[in-house]
C-alpha positions in Angstrom: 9.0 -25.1 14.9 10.8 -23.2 17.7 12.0 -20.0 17.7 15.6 -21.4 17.3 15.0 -23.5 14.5 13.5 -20.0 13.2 16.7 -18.6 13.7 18.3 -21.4 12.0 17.0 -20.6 8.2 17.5 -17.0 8.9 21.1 -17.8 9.2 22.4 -18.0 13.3 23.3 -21.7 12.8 25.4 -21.6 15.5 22.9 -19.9 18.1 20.5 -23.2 16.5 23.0 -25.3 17.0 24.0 -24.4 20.6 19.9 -24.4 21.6 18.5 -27.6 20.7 17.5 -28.9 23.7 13.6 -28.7 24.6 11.5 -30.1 27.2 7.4 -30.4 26.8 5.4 -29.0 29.6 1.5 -28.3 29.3 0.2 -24.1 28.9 -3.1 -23.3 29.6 -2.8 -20.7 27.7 -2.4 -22.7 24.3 -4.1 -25.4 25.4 -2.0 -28.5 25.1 1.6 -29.2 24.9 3.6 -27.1 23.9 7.3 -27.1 23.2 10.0 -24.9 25.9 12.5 -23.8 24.4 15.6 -23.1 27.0 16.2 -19.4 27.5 20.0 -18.0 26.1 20.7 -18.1 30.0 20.2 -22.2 29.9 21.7 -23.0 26.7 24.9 -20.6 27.3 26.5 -17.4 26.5 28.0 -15.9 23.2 24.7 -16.5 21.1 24.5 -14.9 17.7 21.7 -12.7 17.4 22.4 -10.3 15.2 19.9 -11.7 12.4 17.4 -10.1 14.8 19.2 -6.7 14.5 18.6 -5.6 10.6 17.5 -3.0 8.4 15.9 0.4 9.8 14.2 1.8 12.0 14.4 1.9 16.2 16.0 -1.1 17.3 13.1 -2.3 19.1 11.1 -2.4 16.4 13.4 -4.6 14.8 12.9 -7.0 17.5 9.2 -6.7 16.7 9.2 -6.8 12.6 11.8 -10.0 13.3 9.3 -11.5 15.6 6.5 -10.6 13.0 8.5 -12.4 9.7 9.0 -15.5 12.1 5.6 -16.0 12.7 4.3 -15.3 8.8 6.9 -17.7 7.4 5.8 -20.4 9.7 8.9 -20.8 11.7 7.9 -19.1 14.9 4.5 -20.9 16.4 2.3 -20.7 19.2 3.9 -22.0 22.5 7.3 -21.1 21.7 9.5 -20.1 24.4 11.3 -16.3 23.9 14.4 -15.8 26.0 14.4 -13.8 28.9 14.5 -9.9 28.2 17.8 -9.7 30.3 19.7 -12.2 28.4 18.6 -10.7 25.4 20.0 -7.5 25.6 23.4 -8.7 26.8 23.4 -10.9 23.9 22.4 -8.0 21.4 24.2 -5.2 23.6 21.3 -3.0 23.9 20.1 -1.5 26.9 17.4 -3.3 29.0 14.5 -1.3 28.6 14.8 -1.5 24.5 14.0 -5.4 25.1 11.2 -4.2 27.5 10.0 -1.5 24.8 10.4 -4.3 22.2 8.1 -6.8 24.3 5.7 -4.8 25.3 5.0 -3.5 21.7 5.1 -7.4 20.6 2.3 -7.9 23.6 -0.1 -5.0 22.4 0.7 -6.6 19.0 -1.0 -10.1 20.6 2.1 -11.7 19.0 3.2 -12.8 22.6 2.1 -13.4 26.5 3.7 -13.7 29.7 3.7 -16.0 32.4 5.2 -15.0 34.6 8.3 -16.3 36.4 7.5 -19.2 33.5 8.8 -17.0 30.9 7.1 -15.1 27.6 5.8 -17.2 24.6 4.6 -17.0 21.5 1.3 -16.5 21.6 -2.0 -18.1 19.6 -3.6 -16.1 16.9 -5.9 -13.4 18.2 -9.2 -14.3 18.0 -11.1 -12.5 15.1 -14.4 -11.2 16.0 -14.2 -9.5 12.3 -16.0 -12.1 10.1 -13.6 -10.8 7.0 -9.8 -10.3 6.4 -10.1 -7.6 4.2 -7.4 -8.0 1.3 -9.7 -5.5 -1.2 -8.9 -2.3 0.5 -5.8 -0.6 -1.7 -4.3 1.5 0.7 -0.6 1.1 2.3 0.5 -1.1 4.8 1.4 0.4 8.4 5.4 0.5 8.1 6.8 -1.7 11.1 9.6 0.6 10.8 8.0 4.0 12.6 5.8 4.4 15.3 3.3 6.0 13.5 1.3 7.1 16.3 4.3 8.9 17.7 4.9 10.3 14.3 1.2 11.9 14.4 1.2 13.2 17.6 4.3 15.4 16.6 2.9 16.3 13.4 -0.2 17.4 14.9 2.0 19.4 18.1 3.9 21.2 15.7 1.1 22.2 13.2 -0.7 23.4 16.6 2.4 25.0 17.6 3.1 27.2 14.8 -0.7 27.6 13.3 -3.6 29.5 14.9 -6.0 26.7 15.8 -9.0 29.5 14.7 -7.6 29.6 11.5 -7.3 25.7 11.0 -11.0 25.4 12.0 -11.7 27.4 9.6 -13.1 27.7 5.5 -9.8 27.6 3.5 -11.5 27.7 -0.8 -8.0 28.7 -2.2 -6.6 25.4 -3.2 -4.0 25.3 -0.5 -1.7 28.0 1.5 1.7 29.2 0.3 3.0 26.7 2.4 1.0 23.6 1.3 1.6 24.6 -2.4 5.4 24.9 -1.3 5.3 21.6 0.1 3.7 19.7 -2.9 6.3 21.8 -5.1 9.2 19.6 -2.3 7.0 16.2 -2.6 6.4 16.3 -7.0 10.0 17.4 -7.9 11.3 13.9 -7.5 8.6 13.1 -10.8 8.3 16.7 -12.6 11.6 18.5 -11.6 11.4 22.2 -10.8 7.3 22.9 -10.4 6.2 26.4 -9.7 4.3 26.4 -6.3 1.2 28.6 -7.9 0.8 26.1 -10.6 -0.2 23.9 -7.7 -3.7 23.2 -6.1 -4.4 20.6 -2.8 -7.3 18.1 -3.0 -8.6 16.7 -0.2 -7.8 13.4 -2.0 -7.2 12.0 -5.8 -11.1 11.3 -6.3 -11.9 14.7 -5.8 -9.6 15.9 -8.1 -10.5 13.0 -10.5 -14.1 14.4 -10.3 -13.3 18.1 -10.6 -10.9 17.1 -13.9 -13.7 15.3 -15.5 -16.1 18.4 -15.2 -14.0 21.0 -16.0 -12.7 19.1 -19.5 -15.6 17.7 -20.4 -19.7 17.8 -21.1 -22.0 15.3 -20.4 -21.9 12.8 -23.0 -18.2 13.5 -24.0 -15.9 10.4 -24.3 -13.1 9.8 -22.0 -10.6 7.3 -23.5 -9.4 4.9 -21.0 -7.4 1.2 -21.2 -10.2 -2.2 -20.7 -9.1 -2.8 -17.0 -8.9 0.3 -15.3 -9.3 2.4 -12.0 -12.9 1.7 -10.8 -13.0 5.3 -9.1 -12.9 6.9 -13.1 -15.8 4.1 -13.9 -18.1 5.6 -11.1 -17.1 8.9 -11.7 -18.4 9.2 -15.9 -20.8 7.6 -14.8 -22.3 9.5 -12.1 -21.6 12.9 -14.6 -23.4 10.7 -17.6 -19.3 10.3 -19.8 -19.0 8.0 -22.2 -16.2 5.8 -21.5 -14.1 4.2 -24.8 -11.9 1.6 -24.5 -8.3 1.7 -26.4 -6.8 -1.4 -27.5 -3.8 -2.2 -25.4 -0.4 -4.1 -25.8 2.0 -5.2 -23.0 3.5 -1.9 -22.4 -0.2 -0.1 -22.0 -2.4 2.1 -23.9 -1.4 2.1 -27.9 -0.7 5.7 -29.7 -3.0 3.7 -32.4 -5.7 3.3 -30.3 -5.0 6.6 -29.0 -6.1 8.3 -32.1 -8.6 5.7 -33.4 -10.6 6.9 -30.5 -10.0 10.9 -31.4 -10.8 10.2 -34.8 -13.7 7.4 -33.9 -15.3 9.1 -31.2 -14.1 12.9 -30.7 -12.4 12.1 -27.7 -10.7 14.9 -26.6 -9.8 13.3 -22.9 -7.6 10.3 -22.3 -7.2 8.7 -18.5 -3.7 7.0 -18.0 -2.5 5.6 -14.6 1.1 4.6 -16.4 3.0 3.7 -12.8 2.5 0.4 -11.3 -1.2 0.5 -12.8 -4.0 -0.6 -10.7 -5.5 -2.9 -11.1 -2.7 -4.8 -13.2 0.7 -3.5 -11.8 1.8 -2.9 -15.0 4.5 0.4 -15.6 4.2 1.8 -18.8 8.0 1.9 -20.9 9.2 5.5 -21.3 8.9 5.2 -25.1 5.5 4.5 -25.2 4.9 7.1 -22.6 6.6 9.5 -24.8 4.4 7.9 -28.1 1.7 8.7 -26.3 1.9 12.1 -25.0 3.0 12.7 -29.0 -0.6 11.6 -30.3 -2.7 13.9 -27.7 -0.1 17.1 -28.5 -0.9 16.5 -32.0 -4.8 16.3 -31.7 -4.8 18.5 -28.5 -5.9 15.6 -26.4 -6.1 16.7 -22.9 -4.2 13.9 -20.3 -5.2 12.9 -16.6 -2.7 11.8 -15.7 -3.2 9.7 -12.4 0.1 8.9 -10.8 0.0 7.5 -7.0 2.2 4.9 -6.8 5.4 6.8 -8.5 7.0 7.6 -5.4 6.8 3.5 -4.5 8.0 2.6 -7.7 11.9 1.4 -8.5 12.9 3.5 -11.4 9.9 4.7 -12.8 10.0 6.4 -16.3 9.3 10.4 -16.0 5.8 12.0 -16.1 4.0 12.0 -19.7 4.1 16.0 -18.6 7.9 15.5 -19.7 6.6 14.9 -23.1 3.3 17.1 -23.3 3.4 19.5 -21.0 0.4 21.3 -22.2 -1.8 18.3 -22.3 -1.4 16.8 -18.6 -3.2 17.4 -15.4 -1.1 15.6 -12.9 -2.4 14.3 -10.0 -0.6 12.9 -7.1 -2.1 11.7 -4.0 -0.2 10.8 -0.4 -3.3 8.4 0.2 -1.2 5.4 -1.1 1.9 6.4 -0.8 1.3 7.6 3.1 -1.8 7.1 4.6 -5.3 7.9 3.3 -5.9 10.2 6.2 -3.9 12.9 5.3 -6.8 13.4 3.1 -4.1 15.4 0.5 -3.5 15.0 -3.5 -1.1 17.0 -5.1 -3.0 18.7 -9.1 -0.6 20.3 -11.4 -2.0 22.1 -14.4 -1.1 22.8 -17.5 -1.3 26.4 -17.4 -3.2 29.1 -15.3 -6.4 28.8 -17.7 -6.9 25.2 -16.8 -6.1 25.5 -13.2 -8.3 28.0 -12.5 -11.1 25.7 -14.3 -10.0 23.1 -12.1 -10.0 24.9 -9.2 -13.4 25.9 -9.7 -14.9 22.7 -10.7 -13.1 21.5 -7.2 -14.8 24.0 -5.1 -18.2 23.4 -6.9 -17.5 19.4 -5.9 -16.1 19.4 -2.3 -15.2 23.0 -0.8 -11.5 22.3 0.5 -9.0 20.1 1.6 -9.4 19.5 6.1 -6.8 22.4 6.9 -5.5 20.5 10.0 -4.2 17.4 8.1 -3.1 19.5 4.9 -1.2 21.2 7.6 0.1 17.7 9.3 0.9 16.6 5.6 2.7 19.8 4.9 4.4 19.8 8.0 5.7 16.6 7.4 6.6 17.2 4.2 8.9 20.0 5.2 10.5 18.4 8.1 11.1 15.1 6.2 8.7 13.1 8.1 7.2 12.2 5.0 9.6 11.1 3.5 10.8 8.7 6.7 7.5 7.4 7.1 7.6 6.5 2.9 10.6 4.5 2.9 8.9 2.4 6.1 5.9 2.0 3.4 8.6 1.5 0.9 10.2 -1.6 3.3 7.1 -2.9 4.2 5.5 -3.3 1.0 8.6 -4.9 -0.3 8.4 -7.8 2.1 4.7 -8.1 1.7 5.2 -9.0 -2.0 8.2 -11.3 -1.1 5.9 -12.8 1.4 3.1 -13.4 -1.4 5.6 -14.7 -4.3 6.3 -17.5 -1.3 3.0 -18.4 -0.6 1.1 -17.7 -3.8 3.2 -18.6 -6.9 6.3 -20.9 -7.9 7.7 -18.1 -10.0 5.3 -18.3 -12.5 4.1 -14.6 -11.5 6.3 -11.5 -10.2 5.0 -7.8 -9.1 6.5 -5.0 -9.0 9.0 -4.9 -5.7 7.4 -1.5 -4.1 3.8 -1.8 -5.0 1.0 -1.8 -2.4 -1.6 -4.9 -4.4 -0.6 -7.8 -6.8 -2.5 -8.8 -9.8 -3.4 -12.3 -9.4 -3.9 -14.1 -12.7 -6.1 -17.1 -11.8 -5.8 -21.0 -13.2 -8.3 -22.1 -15.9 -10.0 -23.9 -13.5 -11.7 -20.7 -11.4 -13.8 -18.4 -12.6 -13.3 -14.9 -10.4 -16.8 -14.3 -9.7 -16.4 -18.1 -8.4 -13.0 -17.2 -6.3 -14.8 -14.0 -5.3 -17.6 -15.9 -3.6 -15.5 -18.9 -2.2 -12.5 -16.5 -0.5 -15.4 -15.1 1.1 -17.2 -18.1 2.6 -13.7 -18.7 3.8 -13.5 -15.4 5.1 -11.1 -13.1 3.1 -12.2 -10.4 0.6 -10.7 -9.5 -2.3 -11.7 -7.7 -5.9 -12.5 -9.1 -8.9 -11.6 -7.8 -12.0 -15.1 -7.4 -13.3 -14.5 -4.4 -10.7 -12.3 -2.5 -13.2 -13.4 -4.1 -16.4 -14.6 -0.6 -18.5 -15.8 -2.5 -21.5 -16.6 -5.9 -22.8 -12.9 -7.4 -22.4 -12.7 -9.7 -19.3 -9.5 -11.1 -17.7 -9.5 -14.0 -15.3 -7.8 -12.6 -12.3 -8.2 -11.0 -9.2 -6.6 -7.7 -7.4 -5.6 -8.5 -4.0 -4.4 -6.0 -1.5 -1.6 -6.1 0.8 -1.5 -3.3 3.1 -5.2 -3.3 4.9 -3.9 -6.0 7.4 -2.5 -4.8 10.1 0.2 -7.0 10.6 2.1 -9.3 8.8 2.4 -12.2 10.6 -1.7 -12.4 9.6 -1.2 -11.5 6.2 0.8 -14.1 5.6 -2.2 -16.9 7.6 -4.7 -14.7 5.3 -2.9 -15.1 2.0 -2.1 -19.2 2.9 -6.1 -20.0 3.3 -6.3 -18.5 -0.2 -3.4 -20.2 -1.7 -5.2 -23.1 -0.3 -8.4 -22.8 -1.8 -7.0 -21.6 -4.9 -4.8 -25.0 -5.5 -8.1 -26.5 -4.0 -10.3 -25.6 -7.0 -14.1 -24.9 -7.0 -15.2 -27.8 -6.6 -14.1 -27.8 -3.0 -16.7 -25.6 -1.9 -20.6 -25.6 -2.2 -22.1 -22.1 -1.8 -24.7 -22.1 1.3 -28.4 -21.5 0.3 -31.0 -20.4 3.0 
């Protein structure tokens, strides 16, 4: 389809209508014939191109994220002619060298080529020397929105600008500086309100702190209460420090106050792990009232709550913190790895009270040292100059279309996600087995997890997590999540496993 019948079912019917006209001519580059479309200059003035001109962000990189939705929805293809850079900005009335900017980025993007005085074109998919599309990886998808690299490199001019670099290459044991505590105070009171910056201690990342929790609450051979599909990091973790890990029955809404206590009473289990917001792996928010019921139970039996809550700042009207409830019973973490990027290498732990955070702390420094000082300091730096919060509503945008994207191509309705979350849960037809998916997505070259990943007891579920922010762009998301919409409608017995 060419790029104006693109622009056709994203609403320029006129420009569609005034550009019909296309003559074949053979690329080399493509290898075959392709389709020419005639540049705005050849088809006439006073084109509409304002759908290419929406939501945020530099207006160049609209140009690009437009160019990028074309291609994943199968209206842009290879061999498609774009109109000449001139003509485009007069059309949009930008200035030439934003077209230029917007190009060139599209060219290191490989989502176009030039040729010269032939024009630019859409260009064929890179080729992948990667044998694996990796849709397992859960971390955020690179906001088309903000030039991230640009982003960095201020980050990282001002932190050297206003820091000793001695001190940043330094040992740094305390949990965080003033201003890093300051600045996770600014990033947590969206979720707990007013938070005291010294209740406050950095992690270089929510495993640490998951680790450093579990030693400092428990013993070895202590339960930790937990739901049947669960975090796999938690799994790992009791096991590696020899916890017991009970499983509480579980309704549509999460974790039961029933269960809750069954396992206090049951098993002395004096620990409970909850990751209520957009849970991984199943997506599922847990209701404010059960949150509240909850938090209840461990008050009354002095249940101690890890609270693990990385995707609240993605979420749309997310319930407030089970600390709202039991104030005394939760250890809150929140990391920037999901929300942000995982190489700020920063989680957010508030504690109950100074007794617990000064167990914690210690458990932490017994575990892993500190937190890197010179990305706490480009994460804290961020925070205060509102960087952060910038380059979270580009994740924000981004992740939205990337579940729009997979509704399209993986469901007919029957399944919905929540709008901001970075991974769907996808619940398989009777047909597949996930250990069966598992293998097959691979032989066709995409990864993704299976739920036996997160299964912490006997209780299975047919279904697989699939991640949506580890490909770069989305135009290949979009090819990656087709092939396995294809083999899923395809069944198993479309594949034989290879035996050597």
């Amino acid at each position: 389809m060419s790029f104006w019948s693109c622009l056709m079912q994203s609403g320029c019917m006129d420009l569609a209508a005034r550009c019909a006209h296309t003559s074949d001519q053979q690329d080399p580059y493509i290898g075959g014939k392709v389709t020419r479309t005639k540049s705005i200059q050849e088809a006439g003035n006073g084109v509409d191109w304002s759908a290419a001109l929406s939501g945020h962000g530099p207006r160049y990189l609209q140009i690009v994220r437009f160019l990028e939705r074309a291609m994943a929805e199968g209206h842009l293809r290879p061999g498609d002619r774009l109109p000449p850079q001139r003509d485009l900005a007069g059309q949009l009335h930008l200035d030439l060298t934003t077209v230029t900017r917007a190009y060139a980025e599209a060219r290191g993007r490989d989502l176009i080529h030039a040729r010269g005085a032939l024009g630019t074109y859409i260009s064929t998919p890179k080729v992948e020397l990667a044998p694996i599309v990796d849709l397992s990886m859960n971390i955020p998808p690179p906001p088309a929105s903000v030039d991230f690299t640009d982003l960095l490199r201020r980050g990282v001019e001002q932190v050297l600008t206003r820091a000793d670099a001695n001190m940043l290459m330094t040992y740094h044991p305390g949990g965080g500086s003033k201003a890093d505590r300051e600045a996770g105070a600014i990033w947590l009171a969206p979720v707990l309100g007013r938070v005291e910056p010294a209740r406050i201690v950095t992690s270089p990342g929510a495993q640490a702190a998951l680790a450093a929790l579990i030693l400092a609450l428990t013993k070895p051979g202590d339960a930790i209460v937990t739901e049947s599909m669960t975090y796999p990091g938690l799994l790992g973790a009791s096991r590696q420090l020899s916890r017991r890990i009970v499983v509480a029955d579980r309704d549509a809404h999460g974790m039961t106050p029933e269960a809750l206590e069954s396992a206090y009473r049951k098993e002395g289990a004096k620990v409970v792990y909850l990751n209520p917001t957009m849970q991984n792996p199943t997506t599922r928010t847990m209701p404010e009232h059960r949150r509240r019921d909850i938090a209840r139970v461990a008050a009354k039996h002095d249940i101690q709550i890890i609270e693990d809550d990385p995707y609240w700042r993605l979420a749309e009207d997310a319930p407030p913190s089970l600390s709202h409830w039991a104030p005394g019973q939760v250890h809150y973490i929140s990391t920037l790895s999901k929300c942000l990027t995982p190489g700020l290498r920063t989680a957010y732990v508030v504690s109950p009270d100074d007794n617990a955070r000064i167990r914690f702390l210690a458990a932490l420094r017994a575990a892993t040292l500190m937190s890197t000082p010179l990305m706490t300091s480009v994460a804290t730096q961020w925070i205060h100059d509102g960087s952060a919060i910038q380059l979270l509503e580009g994740v924000k945008n981004e992740a939205h279309a990337r579940q729009q994207l997979a509704e399209h191509i993986l469901t007919d309705g029957s399944q919905h996600w929540p709008a901001g979350g970075i991974h769907i849960w996808y619940e398989l037809p009777d047909s597949w087995t996930t250990q069966a998916l598992a293998i097959a997505a691979r032989l066709e070259g995409l990864a993704v997890t299976s739920s036996d990943a997160f299964a912490a007891g006997s209780e299975s579920a047919t279904a697989i997590r699939i991640s949506l922010g580890g490909v770069k762009d989305r135009a290949r998301l979009g090819q990656a999540l087709q092939r396995l919409a294809d083999l899923i409608r395809r069944g198993p017995d479309s594949f034989e496993p290879v035996v050597i």
